[in-house]
C-alpha positions in Angstrom: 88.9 123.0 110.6 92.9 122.7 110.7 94.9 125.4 110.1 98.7 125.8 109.5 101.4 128.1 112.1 104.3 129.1 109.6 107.3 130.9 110.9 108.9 132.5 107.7 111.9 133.1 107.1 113.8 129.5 108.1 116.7 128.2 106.2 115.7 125.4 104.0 118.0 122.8 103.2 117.3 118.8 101.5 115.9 115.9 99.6 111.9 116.2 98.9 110.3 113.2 97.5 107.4 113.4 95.4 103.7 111.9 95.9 102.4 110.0 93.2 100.6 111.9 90.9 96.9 113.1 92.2 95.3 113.7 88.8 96.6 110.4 87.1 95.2 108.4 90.6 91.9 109.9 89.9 91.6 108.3 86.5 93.5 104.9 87.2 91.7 104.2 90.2 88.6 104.5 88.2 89.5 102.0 85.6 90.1 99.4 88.2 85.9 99.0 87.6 86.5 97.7 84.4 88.2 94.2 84.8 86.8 91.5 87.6 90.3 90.5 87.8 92.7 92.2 90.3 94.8 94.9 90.0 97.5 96.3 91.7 98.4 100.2 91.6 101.8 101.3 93.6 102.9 105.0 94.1 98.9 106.1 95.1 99.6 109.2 96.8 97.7 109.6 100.6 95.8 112.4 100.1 92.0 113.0 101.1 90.6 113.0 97.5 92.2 109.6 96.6 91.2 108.2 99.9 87.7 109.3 99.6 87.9 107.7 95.8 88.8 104.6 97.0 86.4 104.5 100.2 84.1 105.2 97.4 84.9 102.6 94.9 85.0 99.7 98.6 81.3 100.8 98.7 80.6 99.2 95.8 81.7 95.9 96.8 85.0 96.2 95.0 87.6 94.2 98.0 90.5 96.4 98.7 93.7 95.7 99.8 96.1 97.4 101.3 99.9 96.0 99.8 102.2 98.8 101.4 102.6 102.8 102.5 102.0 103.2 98.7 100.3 100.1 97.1 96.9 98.7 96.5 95.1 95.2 95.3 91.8 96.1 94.1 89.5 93.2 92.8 85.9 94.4 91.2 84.8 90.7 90.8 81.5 91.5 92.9 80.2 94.9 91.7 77.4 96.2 94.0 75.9 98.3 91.1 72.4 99.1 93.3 75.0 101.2 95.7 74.3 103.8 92.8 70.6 103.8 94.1 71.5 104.8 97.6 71.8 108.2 99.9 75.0 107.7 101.0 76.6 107.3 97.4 74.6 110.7 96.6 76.0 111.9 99.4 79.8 110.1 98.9 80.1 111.3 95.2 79.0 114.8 95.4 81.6 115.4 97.9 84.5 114.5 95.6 84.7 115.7 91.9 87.0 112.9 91.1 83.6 110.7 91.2 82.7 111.9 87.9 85.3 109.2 86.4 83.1 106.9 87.2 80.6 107.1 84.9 82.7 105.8 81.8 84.3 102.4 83.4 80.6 101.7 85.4 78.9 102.3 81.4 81.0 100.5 79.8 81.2 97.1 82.2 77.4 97.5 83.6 75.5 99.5 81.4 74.1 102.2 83.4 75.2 104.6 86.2 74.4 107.4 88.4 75.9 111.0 89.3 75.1 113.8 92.0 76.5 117.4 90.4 80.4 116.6 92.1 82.1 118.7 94.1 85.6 120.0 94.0 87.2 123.2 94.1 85.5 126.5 93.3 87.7 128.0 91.0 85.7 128.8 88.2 83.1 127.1 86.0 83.7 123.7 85.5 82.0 122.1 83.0 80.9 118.4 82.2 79.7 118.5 78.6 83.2 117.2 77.0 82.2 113.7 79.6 78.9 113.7 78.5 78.9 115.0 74.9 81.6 112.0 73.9 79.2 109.4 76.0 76.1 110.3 73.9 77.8 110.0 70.7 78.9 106.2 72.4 75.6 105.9 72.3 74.7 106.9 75.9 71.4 108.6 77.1 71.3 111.4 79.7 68.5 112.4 81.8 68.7 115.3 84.5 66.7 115.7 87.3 66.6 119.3 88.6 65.6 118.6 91.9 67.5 116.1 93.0 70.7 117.3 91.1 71.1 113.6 89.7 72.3 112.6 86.5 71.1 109.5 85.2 72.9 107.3 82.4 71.7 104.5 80.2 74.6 102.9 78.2 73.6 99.3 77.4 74.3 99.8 73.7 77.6 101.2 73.4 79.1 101.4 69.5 82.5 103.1 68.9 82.4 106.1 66.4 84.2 109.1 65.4 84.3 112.1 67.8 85.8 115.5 67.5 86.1 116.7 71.2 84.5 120.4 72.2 87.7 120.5 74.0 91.4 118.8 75.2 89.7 117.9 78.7 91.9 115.5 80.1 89.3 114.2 82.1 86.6 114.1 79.7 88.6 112.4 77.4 89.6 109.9 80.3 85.9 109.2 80.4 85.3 108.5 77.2 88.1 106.0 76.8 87.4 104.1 79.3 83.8 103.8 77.7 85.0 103.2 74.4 87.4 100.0 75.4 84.1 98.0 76.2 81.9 99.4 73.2 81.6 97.7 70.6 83.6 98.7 67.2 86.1 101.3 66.7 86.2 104.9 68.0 88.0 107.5 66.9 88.7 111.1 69.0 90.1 113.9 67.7 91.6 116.9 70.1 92.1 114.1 73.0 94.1 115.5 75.7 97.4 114.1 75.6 98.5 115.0 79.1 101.4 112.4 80.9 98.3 111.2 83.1 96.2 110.2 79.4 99.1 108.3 78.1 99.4 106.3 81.2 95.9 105.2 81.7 96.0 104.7 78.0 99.0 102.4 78.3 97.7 100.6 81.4 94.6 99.8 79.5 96.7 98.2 77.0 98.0 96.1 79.5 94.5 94.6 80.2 93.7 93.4 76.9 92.4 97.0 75.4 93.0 98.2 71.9 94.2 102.0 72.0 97.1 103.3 69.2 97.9 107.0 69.2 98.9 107.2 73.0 100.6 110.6 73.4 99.1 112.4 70.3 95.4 114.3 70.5 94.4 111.3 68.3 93.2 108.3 69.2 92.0 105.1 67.8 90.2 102.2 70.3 89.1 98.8 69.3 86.1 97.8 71.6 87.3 94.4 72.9 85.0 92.3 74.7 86.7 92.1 78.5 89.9 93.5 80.2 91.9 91.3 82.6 94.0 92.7 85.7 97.4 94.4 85.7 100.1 95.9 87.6 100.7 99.8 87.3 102.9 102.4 89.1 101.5 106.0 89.0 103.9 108.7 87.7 105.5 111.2 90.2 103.0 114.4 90.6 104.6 117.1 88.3 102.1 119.6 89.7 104.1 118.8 93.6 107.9 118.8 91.7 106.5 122.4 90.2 105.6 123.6 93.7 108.8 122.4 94.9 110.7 124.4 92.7 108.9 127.5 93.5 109.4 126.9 97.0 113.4 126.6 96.5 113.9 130.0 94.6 111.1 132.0 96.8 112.9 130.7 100.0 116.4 130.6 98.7 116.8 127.1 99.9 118.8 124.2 98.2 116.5 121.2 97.5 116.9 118.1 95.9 113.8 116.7 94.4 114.4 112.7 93.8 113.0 110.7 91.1 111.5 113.4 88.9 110.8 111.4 85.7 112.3 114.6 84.2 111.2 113.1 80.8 107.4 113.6 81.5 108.2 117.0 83.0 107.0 118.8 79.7 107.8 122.5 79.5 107.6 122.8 83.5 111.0 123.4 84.3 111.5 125.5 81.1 109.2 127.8 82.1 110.8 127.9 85.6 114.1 128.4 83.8 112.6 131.9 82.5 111.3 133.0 85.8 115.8 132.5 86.5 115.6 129.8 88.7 118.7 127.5 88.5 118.6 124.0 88.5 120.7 121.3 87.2 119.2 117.4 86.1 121.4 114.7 87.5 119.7 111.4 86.0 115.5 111.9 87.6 116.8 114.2 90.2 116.6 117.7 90.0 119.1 119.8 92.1 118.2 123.7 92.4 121.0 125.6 94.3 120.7 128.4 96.6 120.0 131.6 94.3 120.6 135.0 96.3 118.5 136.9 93.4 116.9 135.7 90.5 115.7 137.5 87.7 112.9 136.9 84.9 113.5 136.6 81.7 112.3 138.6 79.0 111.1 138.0 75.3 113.1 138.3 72.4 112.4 142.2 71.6 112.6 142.9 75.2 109.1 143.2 76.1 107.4 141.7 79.2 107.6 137.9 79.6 103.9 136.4 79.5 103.6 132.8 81.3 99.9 130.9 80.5 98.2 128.1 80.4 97.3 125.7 77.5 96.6 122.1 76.8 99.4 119.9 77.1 102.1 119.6 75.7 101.3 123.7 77.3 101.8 124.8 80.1 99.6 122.8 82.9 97.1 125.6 84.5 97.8 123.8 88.0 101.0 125.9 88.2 100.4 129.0 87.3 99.3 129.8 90.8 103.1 128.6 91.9 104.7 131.0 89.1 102.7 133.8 90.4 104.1 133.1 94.0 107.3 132.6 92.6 107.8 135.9 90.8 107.1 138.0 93.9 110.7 137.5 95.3 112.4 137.8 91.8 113.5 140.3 90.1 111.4 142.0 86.9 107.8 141.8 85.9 106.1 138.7 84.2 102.2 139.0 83.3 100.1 135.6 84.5 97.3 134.5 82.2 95.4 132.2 83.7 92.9 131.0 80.7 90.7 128.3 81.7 89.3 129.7 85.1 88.3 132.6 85.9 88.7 132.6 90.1 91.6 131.0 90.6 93.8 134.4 90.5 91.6 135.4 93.2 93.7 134.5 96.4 96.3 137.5 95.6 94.5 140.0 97.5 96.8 138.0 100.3 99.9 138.2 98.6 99.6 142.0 98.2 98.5 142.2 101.6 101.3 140.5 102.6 104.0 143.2 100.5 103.4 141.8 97.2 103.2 143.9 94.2 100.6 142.6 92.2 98.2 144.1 89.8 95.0 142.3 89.1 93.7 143.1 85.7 90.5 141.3 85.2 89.5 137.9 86.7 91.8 136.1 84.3 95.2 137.8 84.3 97.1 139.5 86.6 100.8 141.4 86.3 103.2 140.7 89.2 106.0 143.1 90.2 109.2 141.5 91.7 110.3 143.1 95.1 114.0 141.6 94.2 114.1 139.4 97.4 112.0 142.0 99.8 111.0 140.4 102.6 107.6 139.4 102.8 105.4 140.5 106.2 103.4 137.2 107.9 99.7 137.9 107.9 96.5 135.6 108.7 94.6 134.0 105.6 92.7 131.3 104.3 93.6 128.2 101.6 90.5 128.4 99.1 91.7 126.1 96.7 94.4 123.3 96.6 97.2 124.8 94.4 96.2 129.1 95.8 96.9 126.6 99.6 100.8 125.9 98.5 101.5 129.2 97.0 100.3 131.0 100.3 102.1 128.4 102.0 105.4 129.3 100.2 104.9 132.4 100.4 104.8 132.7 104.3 108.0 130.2 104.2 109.8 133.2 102.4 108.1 135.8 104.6 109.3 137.8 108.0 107.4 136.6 111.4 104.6 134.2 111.4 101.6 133.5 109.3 98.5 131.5 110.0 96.9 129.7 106.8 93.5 128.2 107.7 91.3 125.6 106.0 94.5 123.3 104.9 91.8 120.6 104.5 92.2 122.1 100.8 96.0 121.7 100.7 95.5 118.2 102.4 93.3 117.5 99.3 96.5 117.7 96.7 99.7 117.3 99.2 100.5 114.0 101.2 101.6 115.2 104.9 103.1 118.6 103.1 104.2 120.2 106.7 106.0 116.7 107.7 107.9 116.9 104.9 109.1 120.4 104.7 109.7 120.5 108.8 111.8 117.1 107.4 113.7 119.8 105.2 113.9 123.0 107.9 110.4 124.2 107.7 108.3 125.2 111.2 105.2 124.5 110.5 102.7 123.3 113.1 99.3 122.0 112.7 96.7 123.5 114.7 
């Protein structure tokens, strides 16, 4: 198990690039399943859950190429579909929760698949029933084994239909599109997700010969078609990283530059950022935040306390909350965090108040941070226990006096390619035990 040596309190100063985005790579590399013919993805970001995906989708007999630091070939003209059958994909798939989009591209082209209970991080209850709910009304059949953990999925006769989602999941509804592109007929889904990541999986299907109108609304219409062909697509910049980095420029008073934002697919990210006061000025993709001395949250309207939570898009992504929490701790005022869809992911601030933080924790969904108005911080020793809780600890021993020790940043490797290369790039001292 690595861990991470942090000596606060450096001055930061630079360009960041972001990674390709983590969640859209988890749904396009998926879709690759669907089409015999090649396709080529650039921007894939080099993190351990994409390169466990596609280690996972090789095993299948899918050849794949390596075009650049960034860029794949992948060919699926010689599906292994009896690698379903076998220990080491039980083994493979309930390791990574991204495995779960799977099931709608391997149903849709073969008919039948095969799922161990994934894995992923433990932040709360993460339920499948939106995946498998929209399958069955496809036309799917589910059958659960309790003792081997193992679902198992006939869909030989899928026919399009009209859905009305439990929920926005964007990976749910993922799913179920790339089912529905093979099915036969037309489907219609009501309260699709509409996330960035959605709309470019939507488009890229398009591309290869699918049928899908309403891309970027929560409804969505798909003519089944009867075969997709290859394609070229470039993943979007990861908004959840360009989030962190802002946070980490206001809580360590550093000037950053972060290149190539696609600012348009930002959403309400850097509004929201805006009314914790941090700074920051758009020059074409790039977005500049100066050094700010103090920075102060906003309130609302009549004065009272500024409220900052999560909802489906066009909301506020819950993948940042954990990065405005951080970020209010150095600013100056009081902002209350409700964090709606899980209920441990507030968890990890037991560190930041050990660390000087004033924090209250309310229940296991909302908590009220105090700003200490630029107070230093005090390094401590503590563990990542989920990607996005990793980077806010991180930042927050980047802003604080002395060193800190993070252990487990396996997690953090999960969602940030080489994240202490880049900010020693920048000023940082971080080392890698």
């Amino acid at each position: 198990m690595s861990s991470f040596l942090i000596e606060g309190g450096r001055s930061l100063q630079g360009e960041l690039q972001p990674q390709g985005a983590k969640n859209e790579a988890l749904q396009i590399l998926c879709a690759v399943l669907l089409t015999a013919e090649p396709v080529i993805i650039h921007n894939v970001p080099n993190i351990r859950d994409v390169n466990k995906l596609i280690e996972l989708i090789g095993c299948f007999n899918v050849t794949v190429e390596k075009l650049g630091a960034e860029s794949y070939q992948f060919t699926a003209n010689n599906v292994n579909i009896d690698y379903l059958e076998t220990a080491e994909f039980a083994d493979k798939a309930a390791a990574l929760r991204g495995s779960v989009m799977l099931l709608g591209p391997l149903l849709a082209r073969f008919g039948k698949a095969r799922m161990p209970k994934p894995g992923g991080d433990k932040i709360g209850r993460r339920r499948l029933d939106t995946h498998f709910i929209g399958m069955e009304k496809l036309g799917a059949r589910f059958n659960y084994d309790p003792e081997t953990s193992f679902y198992s999925i006939d869909g030989t006769n899928l026919t399009g239909c009209y859905m009305l989602l439990d929920e926005a999941s964007v990976t749910g509804t993922a799913n179920v599109v790339m089912a529905a592109v093979l099915a036969k007929g037309k489907t219609t889904i009501y309260n699709a997700a509409c996330e960035p990541y959605l709309q470019q999986l939507c488009s890229m299907l398009n591309r290869m010969g699918a049928k899908i109108s309403g891309i970027g609304s929560n409804l969505l219409t798909i003519e089944g078609v009867e075969s997709l062909g290859g394609t070229t697509h470039t993943m979007l910049p990861d908004m959840i990283e360009i989030g962190s980095f802002i946070g980490l420029a206001a809580t360590s008073n550093a000037e950053i530059t972060i290149k190539n934002a696609r600012v348009d697919m930002l959403g309400l990210i850097p509004e929201v950022f805006r009314k914790m006061g941090i700074q920051m000025e758009f020059k074409g993709d790039d977005i500049f935040i100066p050094r700010q001395d103090r920075y102060e949250i906003d309130t609302f309207i009549d004065g009272s306390i500024l409220t900052v939570s999560d909802a489906p898009w066009p909301g506020f992504t819950p993948d940042l909350l954990s990065i405005v929490l951080v970020t209010a701790v150095q600013a100056r005022g009081t902002v209350l965090i409700h964090q709606k869809m899980f209920e441990s992911r507030l968890f990890f601030v037991d560190k930041l108040i050990e660390m000087g933080a004033q924090i209250i924790l309310c229940d296991p969904h909302r908590c009220t941070v105090i700003g200490n108005d630029r107070r230093k911080l005090r390094g401590i020793k503590m563990s990542s226990p989920d990607i996005r809780a990793g980077v806010s600890l991180l930042i927050a021993a980047l802003a604080a006096e002395g060193n800190s020790v993070i252990e487990n940043v396996e997690q953090i490797d999960r969602g940030y390619q080489n994240i202490d290369g880049r900010l020693n790039a920048i000023g940082a001292n971080i080392t890698r035990l």
